[in-house]
MDAnalysis code that builds the backbone (N, CA, C; Angstrom):
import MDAnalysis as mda
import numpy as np

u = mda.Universe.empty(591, n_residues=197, atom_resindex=np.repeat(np.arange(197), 3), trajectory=True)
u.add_TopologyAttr("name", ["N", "CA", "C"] * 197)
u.add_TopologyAttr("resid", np.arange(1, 198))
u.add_TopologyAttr("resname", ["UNK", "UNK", "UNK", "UNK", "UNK", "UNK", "UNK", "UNK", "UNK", "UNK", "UNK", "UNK", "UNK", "UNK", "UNK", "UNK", "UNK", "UNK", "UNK", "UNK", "UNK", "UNK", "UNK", "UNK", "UNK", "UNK", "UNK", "UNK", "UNK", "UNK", "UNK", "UNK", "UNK", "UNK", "UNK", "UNK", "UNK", "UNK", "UNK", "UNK", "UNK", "UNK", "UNK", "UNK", "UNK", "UNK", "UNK", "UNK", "UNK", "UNK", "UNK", "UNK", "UNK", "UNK", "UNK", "UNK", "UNK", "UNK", "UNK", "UNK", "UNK", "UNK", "UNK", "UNK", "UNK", "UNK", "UNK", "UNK", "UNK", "UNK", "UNK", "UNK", "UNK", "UNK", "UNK", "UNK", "UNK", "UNK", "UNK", "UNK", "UNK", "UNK", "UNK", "UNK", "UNK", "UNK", "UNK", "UNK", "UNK", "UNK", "UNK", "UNK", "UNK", "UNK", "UNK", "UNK", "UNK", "UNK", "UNK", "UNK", "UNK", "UNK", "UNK", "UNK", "UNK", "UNK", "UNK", "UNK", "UNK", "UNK", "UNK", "UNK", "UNK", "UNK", "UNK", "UNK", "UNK", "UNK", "UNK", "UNK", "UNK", "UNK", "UNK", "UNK", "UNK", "UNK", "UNK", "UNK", "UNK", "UNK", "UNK", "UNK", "UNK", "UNK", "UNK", "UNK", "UNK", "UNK", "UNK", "UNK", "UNK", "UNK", "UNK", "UNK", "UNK", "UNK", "UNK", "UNK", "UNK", "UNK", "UNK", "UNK", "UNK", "UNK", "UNK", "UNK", "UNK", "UNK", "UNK", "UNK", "UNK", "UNK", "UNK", "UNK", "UNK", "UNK", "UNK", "UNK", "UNK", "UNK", "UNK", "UNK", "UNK", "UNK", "UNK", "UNK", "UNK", "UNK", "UNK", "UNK", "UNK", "UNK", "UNK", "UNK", "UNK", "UNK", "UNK", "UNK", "UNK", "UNK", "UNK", "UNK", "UNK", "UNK", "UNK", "UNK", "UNK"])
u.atoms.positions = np.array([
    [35.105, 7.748, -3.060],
    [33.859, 8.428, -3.418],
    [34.127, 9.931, -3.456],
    [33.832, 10.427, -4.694],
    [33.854, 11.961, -4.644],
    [32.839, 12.563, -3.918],
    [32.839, 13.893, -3.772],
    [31.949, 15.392, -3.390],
    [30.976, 14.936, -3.437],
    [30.458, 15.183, -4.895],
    [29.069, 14.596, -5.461],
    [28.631, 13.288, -4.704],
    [29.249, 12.659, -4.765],
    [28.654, 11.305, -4.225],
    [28.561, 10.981, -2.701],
    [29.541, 11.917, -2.060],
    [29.066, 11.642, -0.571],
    [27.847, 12.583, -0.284],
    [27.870, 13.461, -0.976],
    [26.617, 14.371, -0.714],
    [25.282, 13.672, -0.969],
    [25.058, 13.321, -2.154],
    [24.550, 11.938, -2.291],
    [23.903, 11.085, -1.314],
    [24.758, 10.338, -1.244],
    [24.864, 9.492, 0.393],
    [24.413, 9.872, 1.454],
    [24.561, 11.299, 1.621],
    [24.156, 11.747, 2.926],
    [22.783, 12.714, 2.950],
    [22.413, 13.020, 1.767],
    [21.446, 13.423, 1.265],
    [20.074, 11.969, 1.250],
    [20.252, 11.417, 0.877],
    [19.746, 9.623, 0.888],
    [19.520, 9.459, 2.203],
    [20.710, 9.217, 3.423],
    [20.852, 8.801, 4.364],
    [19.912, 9.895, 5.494],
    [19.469, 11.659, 4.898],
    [18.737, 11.878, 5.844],
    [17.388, 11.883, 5.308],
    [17.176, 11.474, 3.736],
    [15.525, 11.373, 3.698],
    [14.971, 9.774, 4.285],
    [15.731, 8.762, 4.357],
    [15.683, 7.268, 4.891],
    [15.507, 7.880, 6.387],
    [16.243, 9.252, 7.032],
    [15.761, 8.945, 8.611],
    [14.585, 10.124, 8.773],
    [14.522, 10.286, 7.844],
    [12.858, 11.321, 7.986],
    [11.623, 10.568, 7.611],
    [12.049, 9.360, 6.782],
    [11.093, 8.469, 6.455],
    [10.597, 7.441, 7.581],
    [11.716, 7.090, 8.301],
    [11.665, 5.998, 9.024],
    [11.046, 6.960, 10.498],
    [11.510, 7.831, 10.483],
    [10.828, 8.677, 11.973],
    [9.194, 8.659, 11.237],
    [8.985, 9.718, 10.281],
    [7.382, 9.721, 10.358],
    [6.531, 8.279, 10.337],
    [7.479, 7.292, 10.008],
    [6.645, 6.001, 9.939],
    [6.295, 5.519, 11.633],
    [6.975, 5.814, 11.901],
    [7.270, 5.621, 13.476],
    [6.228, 6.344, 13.981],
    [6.214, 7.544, 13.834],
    [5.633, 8.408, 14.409],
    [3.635, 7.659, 14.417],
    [3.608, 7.757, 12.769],
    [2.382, 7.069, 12.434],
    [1.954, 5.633, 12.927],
    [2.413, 4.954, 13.110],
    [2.589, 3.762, 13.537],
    [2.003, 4.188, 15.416],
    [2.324, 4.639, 15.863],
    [2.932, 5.571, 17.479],
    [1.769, 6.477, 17.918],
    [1.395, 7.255, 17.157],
    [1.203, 8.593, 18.013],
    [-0.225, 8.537, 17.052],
    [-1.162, 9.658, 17.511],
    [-2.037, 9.724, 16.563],
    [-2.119, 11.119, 15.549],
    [-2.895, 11.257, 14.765],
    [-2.523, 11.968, 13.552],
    [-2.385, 13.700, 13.599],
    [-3.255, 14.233, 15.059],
    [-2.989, 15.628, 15.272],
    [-0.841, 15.452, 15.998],
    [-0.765, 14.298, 16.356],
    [0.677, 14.745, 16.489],
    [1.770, 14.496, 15.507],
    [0.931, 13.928, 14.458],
    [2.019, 13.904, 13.001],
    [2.613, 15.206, 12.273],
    [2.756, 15.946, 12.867],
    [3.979, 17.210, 12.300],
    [4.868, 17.166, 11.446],
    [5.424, 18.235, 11.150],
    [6.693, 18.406, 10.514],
    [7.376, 18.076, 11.769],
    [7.161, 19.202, 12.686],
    [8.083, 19.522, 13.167],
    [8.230, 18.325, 14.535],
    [7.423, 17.580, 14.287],
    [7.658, 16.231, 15.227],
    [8.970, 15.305, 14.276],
    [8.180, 15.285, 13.323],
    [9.199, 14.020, 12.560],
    [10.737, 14.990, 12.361],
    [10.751, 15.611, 12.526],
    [12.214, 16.736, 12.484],
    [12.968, 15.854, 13.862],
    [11.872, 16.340, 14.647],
    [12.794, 16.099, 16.323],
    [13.000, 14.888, 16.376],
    [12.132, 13.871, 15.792],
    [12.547, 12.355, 15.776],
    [13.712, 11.568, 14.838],
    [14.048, 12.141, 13.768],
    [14.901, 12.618, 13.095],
    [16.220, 13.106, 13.252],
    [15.850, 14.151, 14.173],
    [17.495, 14.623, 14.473],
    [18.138, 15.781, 13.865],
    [16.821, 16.256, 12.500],
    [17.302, 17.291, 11.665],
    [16.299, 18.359, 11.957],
    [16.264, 19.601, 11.137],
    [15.347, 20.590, 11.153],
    [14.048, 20.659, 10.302],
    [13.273, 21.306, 11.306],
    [11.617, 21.242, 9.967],
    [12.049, 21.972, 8.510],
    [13.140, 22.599, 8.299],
    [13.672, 23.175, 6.968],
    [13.809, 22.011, 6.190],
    [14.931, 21.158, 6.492],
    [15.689, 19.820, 6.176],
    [14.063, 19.131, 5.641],
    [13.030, 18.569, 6.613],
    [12.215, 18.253, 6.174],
    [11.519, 18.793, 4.938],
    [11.247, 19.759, 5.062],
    [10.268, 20.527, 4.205],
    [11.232, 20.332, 2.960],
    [12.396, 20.746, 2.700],
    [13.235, 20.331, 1.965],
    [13.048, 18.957, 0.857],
    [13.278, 18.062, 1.921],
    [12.770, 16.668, 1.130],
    [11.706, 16.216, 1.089],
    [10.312, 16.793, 1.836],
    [8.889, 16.267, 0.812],
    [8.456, 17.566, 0.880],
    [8.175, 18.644, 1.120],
    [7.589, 19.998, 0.907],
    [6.364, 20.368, 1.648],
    [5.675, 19.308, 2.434],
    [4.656, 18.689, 3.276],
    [4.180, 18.195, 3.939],
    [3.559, 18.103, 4.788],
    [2.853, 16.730, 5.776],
    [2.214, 15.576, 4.566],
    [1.469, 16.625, 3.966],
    [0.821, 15.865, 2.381],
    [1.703, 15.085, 1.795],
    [3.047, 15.553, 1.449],
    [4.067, 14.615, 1.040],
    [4.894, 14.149, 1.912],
    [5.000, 14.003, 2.893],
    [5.554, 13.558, 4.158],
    [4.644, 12.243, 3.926],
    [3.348, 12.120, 4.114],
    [2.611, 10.957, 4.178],
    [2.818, 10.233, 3.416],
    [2.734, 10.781, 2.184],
    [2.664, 10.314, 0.309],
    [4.150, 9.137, 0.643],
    [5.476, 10.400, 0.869],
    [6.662, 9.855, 0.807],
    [6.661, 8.236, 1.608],
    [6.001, 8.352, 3.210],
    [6.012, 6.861, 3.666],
    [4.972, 6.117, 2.961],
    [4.272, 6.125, 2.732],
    [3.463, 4.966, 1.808],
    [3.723, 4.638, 0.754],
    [4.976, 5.222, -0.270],
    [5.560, 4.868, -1.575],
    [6.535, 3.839, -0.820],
    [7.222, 4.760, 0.108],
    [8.721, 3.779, 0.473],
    [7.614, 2.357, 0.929],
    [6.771, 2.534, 2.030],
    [6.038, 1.166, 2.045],
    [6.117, 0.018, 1.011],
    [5.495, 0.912, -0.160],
    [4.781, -0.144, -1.376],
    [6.030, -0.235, -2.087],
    [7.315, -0.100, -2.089],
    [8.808, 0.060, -2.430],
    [9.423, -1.193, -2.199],
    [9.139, -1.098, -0.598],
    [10.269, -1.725, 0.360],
    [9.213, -3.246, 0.346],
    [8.234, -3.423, 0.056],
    [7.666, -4.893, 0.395],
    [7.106, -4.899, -1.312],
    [7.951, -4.791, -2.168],
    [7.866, -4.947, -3.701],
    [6.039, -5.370, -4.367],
    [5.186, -4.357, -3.407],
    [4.465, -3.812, -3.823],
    [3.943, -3.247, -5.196],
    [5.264, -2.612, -5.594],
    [4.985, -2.232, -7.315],
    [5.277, -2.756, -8.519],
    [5.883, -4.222, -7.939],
    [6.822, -4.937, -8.484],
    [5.405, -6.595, -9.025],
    [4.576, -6.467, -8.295],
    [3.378, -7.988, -8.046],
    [3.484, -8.018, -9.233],
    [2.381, -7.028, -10.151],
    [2.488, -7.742, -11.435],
    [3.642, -8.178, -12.721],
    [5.105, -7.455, -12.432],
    [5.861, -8.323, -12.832],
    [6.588, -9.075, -12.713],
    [6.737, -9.838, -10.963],
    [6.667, -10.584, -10.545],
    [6.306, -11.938, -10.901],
    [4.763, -11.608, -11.576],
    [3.795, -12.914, -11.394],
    [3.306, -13.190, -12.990],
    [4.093, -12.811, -14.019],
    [3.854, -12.723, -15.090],
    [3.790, -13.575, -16.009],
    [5.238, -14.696, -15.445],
    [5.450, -16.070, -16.252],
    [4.558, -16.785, -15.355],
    [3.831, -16.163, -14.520],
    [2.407, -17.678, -14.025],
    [1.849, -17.316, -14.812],
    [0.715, -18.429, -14.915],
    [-0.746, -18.694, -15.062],
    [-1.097, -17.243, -14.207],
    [-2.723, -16.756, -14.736],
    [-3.696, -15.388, -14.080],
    [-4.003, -16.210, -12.703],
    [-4.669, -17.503, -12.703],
    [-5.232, -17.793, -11.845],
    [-3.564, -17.998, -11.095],
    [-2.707, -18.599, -10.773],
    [-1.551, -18.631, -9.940],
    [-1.211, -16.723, -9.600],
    [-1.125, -16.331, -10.779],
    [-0.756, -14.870, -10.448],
    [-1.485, -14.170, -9.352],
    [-2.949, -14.185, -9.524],
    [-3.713, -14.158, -8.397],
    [-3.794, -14.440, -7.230],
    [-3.522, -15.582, -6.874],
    [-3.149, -16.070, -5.968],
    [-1.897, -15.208, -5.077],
    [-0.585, -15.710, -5.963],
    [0.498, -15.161, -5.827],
    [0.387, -13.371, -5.316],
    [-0.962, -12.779, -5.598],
    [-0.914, -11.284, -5.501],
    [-1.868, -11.175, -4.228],
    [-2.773, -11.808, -4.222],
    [-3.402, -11.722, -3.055],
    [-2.691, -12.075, -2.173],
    [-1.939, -13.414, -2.111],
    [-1.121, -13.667, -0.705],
    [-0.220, -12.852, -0.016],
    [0.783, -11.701, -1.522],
    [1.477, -10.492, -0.914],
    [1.263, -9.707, -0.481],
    [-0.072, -9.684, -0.768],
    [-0.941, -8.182, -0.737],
    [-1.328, -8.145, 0.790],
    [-2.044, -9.537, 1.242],
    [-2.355, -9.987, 2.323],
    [-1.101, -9.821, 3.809],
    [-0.032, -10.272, 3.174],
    [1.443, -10.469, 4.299],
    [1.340, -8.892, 3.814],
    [1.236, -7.984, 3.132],
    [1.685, -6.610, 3.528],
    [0.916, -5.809, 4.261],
    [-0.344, -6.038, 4.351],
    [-1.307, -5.652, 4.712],
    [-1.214, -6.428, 5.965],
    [-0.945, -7.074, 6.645],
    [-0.792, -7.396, 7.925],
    [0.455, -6.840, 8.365],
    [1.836, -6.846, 7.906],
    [2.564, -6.345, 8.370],
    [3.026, -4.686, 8.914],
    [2.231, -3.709, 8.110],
    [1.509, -2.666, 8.564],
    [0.366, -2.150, 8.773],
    [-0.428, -2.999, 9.477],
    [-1.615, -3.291, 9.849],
    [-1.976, -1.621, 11.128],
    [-0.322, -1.869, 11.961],
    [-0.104, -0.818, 12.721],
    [-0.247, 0.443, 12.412],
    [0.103, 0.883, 11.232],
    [0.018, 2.344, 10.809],
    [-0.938, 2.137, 9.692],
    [-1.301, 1.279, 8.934],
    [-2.651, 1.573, 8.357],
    [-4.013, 1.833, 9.222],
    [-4.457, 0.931, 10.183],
    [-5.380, 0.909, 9.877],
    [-5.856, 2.481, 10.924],
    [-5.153, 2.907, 11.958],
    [-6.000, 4.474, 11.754],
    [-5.852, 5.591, 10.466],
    [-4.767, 4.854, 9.765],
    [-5.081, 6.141, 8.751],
    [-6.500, 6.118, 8.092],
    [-6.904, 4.478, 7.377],
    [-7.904, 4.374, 6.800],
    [-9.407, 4.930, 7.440],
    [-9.148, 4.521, 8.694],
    [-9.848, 5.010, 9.291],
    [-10.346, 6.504, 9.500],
    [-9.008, 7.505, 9.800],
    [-9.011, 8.649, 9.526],
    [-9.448, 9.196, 7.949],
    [-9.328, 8.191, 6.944],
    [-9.694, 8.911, 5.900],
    [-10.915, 9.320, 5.338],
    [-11.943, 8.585, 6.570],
    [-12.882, 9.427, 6.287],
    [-13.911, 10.397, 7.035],
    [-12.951, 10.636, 7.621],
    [-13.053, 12.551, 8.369],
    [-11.680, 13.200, 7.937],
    [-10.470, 13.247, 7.539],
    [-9.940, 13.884, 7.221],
    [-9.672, 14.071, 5.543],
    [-9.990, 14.930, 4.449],
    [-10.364, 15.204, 3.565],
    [-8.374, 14.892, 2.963],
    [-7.495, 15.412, 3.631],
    [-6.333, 15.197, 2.482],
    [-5.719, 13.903, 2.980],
    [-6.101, 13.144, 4.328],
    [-5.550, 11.606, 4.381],
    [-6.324, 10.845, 3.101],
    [-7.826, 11.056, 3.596],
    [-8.814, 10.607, 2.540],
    [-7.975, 10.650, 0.946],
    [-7.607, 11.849, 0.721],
    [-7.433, 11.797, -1.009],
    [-5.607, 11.272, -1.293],
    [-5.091, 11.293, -0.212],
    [-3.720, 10.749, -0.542],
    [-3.986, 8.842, -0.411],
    [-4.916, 8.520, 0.248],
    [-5.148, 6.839, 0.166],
    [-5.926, 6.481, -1.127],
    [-7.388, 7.823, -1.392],
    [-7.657, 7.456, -2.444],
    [-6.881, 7.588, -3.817],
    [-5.946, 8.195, -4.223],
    [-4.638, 8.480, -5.054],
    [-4.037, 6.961, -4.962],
    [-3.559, 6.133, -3.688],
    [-3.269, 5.000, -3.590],
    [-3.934, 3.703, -4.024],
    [-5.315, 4.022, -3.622],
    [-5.986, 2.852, -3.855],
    [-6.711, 2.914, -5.690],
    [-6.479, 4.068, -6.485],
    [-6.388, 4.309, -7.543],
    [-5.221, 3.375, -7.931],
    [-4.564, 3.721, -7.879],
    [-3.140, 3.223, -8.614],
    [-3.364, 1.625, -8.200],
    [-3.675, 0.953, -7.193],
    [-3.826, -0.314, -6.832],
    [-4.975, -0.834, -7.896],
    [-6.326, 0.099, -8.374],
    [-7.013, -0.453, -9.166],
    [-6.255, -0.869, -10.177],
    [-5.690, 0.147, -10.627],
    [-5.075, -0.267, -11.692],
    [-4.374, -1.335, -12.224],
    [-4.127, -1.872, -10.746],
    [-3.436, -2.673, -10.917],
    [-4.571, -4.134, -11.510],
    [-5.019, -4.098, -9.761],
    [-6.265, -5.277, -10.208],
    [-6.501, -5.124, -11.655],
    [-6.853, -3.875, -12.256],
    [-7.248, -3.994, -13.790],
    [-6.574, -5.007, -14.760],
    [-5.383, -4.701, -14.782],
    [-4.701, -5.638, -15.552],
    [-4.668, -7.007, -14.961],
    [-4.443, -7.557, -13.782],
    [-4.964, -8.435, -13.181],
    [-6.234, -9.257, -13.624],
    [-7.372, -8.615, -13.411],
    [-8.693, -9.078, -13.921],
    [-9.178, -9.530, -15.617],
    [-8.093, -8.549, -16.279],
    [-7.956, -8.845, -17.694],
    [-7.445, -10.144, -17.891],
    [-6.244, -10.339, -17.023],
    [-5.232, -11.587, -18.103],
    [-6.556, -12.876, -17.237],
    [-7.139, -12.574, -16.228],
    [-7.817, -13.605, -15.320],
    [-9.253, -14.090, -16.679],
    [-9.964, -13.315, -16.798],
    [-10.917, -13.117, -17.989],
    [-10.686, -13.737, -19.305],
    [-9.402, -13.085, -19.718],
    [-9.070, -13.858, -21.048],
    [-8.584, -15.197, -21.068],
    [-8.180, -15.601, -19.879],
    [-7.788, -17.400, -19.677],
    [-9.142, -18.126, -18.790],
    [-10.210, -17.456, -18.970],
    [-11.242, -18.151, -18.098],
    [-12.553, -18.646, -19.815],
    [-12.779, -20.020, -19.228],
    [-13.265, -20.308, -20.057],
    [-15.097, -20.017, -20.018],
    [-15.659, -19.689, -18.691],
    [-16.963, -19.977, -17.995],
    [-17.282, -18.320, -18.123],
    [-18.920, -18.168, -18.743],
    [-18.825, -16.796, -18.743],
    [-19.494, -16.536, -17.672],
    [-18.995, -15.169, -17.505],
    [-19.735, -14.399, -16.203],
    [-20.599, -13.383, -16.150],
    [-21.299, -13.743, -15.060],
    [-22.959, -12.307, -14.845],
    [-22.626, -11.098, -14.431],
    [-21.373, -11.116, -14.751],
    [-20.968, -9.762, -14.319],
    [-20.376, -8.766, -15.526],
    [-19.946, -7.898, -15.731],
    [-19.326, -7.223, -16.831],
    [-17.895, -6.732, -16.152],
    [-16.814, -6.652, -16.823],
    [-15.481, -6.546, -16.505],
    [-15.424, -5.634, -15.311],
    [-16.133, -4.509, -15.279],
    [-16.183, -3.144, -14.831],
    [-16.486, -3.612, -13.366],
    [-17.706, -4.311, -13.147],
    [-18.127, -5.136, -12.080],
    [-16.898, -5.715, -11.397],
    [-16.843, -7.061, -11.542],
    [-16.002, -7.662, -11.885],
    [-14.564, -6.889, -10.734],
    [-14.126, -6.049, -11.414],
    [-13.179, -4.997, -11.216],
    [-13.292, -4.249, -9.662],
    [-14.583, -3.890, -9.811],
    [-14.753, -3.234, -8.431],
    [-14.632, -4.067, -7.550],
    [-15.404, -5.683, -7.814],
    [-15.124, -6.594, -6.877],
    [-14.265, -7.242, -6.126],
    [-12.696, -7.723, -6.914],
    [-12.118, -7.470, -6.664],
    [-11.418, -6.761, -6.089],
    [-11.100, -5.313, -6.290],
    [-10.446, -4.445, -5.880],
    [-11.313, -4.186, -4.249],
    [-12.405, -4.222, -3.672],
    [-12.538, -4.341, -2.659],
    [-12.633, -5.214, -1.883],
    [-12.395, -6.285, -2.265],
    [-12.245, -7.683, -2.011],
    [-10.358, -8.159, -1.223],
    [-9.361, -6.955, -1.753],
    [-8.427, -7.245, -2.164],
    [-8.133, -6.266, -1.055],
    [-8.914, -5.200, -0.841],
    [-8.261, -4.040, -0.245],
    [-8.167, -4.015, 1.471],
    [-7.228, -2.768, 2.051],
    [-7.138, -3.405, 3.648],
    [-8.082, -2.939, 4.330],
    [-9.157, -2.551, 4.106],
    [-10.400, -2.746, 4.896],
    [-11.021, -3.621, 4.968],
    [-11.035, -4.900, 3.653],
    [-11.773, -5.914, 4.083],
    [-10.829, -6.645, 4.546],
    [-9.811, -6.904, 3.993],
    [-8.474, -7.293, 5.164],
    [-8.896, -7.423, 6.613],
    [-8.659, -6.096, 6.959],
    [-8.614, -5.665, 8.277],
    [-10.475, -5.953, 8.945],
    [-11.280, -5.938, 8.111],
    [-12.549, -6.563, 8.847],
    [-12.688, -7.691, 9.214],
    [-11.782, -8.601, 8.760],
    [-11.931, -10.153, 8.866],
    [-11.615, -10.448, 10.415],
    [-11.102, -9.096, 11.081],
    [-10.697, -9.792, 12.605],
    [-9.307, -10.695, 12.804],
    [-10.021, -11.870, 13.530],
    [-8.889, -12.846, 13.969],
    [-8.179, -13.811, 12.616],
    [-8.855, -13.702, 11.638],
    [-8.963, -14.158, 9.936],
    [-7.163, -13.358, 10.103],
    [-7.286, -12.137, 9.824],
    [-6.643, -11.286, 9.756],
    [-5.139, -11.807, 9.941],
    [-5.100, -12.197, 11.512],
    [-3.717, -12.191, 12.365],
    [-3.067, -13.579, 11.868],
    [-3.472, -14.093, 10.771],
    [-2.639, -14.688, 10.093],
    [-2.690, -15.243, 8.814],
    [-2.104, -13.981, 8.024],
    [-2.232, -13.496, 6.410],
    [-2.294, -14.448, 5.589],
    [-1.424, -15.965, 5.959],
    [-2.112, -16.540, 4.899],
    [-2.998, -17.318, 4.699],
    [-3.797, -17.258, 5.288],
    [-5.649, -17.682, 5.784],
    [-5.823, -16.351, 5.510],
    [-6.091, -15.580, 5.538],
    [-6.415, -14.395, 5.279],
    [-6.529, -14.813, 3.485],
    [-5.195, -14.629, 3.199],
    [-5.222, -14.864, 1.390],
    [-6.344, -15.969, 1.115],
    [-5.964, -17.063, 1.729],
    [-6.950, -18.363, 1.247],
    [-8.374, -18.291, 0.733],
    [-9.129, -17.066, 2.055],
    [-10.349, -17.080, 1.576],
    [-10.634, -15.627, 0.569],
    [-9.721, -14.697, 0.961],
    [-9.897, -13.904, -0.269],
    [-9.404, -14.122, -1.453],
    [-8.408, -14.843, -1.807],
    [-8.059, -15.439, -3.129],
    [-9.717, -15.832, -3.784],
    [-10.265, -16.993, -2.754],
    [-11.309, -17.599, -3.407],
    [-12.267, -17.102, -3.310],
    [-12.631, -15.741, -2.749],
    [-13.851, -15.025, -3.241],
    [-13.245, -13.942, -4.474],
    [-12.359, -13.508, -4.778],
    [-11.276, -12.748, -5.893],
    [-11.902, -13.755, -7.169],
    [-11.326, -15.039, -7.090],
    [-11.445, -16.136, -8.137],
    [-13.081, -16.457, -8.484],
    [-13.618, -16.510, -6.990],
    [-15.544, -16.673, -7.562],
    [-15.863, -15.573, -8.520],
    [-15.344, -14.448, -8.440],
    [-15.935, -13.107, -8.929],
    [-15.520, -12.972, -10.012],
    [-14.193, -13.714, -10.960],
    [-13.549, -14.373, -12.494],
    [-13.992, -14.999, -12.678],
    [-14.838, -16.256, -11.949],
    [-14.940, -17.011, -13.148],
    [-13.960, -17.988, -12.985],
])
C-alpha cells in the first residue's frame, strides 16, 4: 500500500473512532454532555481532528445517524425489496425498519425526545425523517398501483399515514409490543397495509 493509501486508511480508521465514540457517548450520557470535546477524549484524538472530520456537533450528530442508516442497510430497503410484490416489499420494510428501530432504541429514543425542546436535534431528525418520507413515498406508490380496492383516502393521506405509522415514535409507544420487533412489524405492517388498501 502506498502514501496515499495508508493515509487513507488511517484517515477512515480515525473518523470510524470518532463515530463510534459519539455513538457511545449518545447512547451513554445525556445530550448537554455530547461535546466535541467529549467525543475527542473518547476517541483518543483532538477536538481539531474532530472538527476536521464533521465541522460540528450538528454534523457530529448528522455523521452518526447516516453511519446508523449505512451500517443496518437502511438506504438500501427499497432496493432491496424491489423484485417483491409492494405488498411483500412492505412487509419486508416494515420488519427492517422495526429490528432497526429496536436495535437503537438506546440512543434514539432521548434524542427524539429531545427534539422537541432542542431546535437543531429537532431539525437534524426532521431532515431524517424527510428523507424516510420519501421513501414511504415511493413505497405507497408501487402499494396503490397493485391494489385493486379503492381508497377514502387520497395518496397524500395515505402517505402521512404510513409514514407515522412506520416511524420510531410509534415504534417506541407500543411499550412491551416494542421489545420484540417482530411483533412489533406484525401489527404495524397491518395497520401500514389497512391504510393501502
Amino acid at each position: 500500500m502506498g502514501t496515499d493509501g495508508r493515509r487513507a486508511a488511517a484517515t477512515a480508521a480515525t473518523r470510524r473512532g470518532i463515530i463510534d465514540a459519539a455513538r457511545e457517548l449518545l447512547a451513554t450520557q445525556q445530550w448537554q454532555h455530547f461535546t466535541i470535546e467529549a467525543v475527542a477524549n473518547r476517541a483518543g484524538v483532538t477536538r481539531v481532528t474532530v472538527y476536521n472530520q464533521v465541522r460540528s456537533k450538528r454534523g457530529l450528530l448528522d455523521a452518526v445517524l447516516a453511519d446508523l442508516t449505512e451500517r443496518a442497510g437502511m438506504d438500501q430497503l427499497l432496493t432491496d425489496t424491489e423484485h417483491l410484490s409492494a405488498g411483500d416489499a412492505c412487509t419486508e420494510i416494515v420488519r427492517r425498519t422495526c429490528r432497526f428501530w429496536h436495535s437503537e432504541r438506546q440512543l434514539l429514543r432521548p434524542l427524539f425526545g429531545l427534539a422537541g425542546v432542542d431546535r437543531e436535534v429537532g431539525s437534524i431528525l426532521s431532515d431524517r425523517e424527510q428523507w424516510r418520507g420519501n421513501q414511504m413515498e415511493r413505497l405507497v406508490r408501487r402499494l396503490a398501483a397493485e391494489t385493486t380496492t379503492e381508497s377514502e383516502l387520497d395518496q397524500a393521506e395515505v402517505l402521512a399515514a404510513v409514514t407515522a405509522v412506520t416511524s420510531f415514535v410509534t415504534y417506541d409507544a407500543l411499550g412491551a409490543v416494542a421489545d420484540d420487533p417482530d411483533r412489533a412489524a406484525l401489527l404495524l405492517n397491518r395497520l401500514a397495509r389497512s391504510l393501502t388498501g
